[in-house]
C-alpha positions in Angstrom: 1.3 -11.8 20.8 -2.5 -10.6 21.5 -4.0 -12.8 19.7 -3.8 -15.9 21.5 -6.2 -14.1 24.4 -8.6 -12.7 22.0 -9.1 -16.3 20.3 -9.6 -18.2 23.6 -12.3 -15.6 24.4 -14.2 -16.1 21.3 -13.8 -19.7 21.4 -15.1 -19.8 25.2 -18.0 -17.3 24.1 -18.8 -19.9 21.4 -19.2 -22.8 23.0 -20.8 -21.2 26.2 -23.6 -20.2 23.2 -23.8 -23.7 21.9 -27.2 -25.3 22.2 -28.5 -29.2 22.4 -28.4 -30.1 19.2 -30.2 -33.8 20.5 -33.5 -34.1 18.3 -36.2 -34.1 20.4 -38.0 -37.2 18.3 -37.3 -39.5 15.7 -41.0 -39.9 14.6 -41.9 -38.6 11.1 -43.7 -35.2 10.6 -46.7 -36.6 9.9 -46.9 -37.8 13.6 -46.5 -34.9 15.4 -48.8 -32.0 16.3 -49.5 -28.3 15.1 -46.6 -25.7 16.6 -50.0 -24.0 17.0 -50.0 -26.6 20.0 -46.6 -25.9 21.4 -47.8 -22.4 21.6 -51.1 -23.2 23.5 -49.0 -25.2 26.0 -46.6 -22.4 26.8 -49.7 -20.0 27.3 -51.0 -23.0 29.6 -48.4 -22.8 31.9 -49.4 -18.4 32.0 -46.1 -18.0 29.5 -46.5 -15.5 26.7 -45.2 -16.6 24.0 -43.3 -14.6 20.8 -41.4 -17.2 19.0 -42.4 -20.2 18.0 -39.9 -22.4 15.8 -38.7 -26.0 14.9 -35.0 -26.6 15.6 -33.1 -29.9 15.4 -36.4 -31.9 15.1 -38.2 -29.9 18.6 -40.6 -27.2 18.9 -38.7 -24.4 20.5 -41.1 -21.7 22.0 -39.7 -18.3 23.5 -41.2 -15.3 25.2 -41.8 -13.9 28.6 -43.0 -15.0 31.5 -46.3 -13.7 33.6 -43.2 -11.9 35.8 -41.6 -10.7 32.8 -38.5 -13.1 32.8 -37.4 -14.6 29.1 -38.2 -18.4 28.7 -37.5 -20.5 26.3 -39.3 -23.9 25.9 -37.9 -26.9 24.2 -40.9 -29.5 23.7 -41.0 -32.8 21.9 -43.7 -32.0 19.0 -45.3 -35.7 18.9 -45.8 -35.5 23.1 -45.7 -32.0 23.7 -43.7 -33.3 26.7 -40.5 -30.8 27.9 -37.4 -32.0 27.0 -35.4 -33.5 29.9 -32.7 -31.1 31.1 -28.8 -32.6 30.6 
């Protein structure tokens, strides 16, 4: 039966797609800085950002590098501070 293969590959695709869903802060809202920031500190470090976003409680900023590469920059949104790689 062929389906057996196909499912395994979609399931492996999945989870290989699967992001951190850890929240980057437990602080309230009220505590932590513009996005406007998150982008500022992306263009800091000569990134050039076109997506800026909140996702499971972080500031997710993506774009391209001074070289062109994609990047994609998960920052706690009270510190600003990257989030530490698992």
């Amino acid at each position: 039966m062929r389906i057996a293969p196909a499912l395994t590959t979609c399931l492996l695709a999945t989870a290989c797609l699967a992001h951190d869903e850890t929240p980057c802060t437990s602080e309230a809202e009220a505590k932590w800085q513009p996005l406007s920031a998150a982008v500022k500190k992306a263009e800091s470090l000569g990134h050039q950002p076109k997506v800026a976003e909140i996702h499971h409680k972080c500031y997710e900023v993506r774009g391209k590098t001074k070289d062109g590469q994609r990047f994609e920059l998960i920052l706690n949104p009270v510190t600003l501070e990257p989030r530490p790689a698992k």
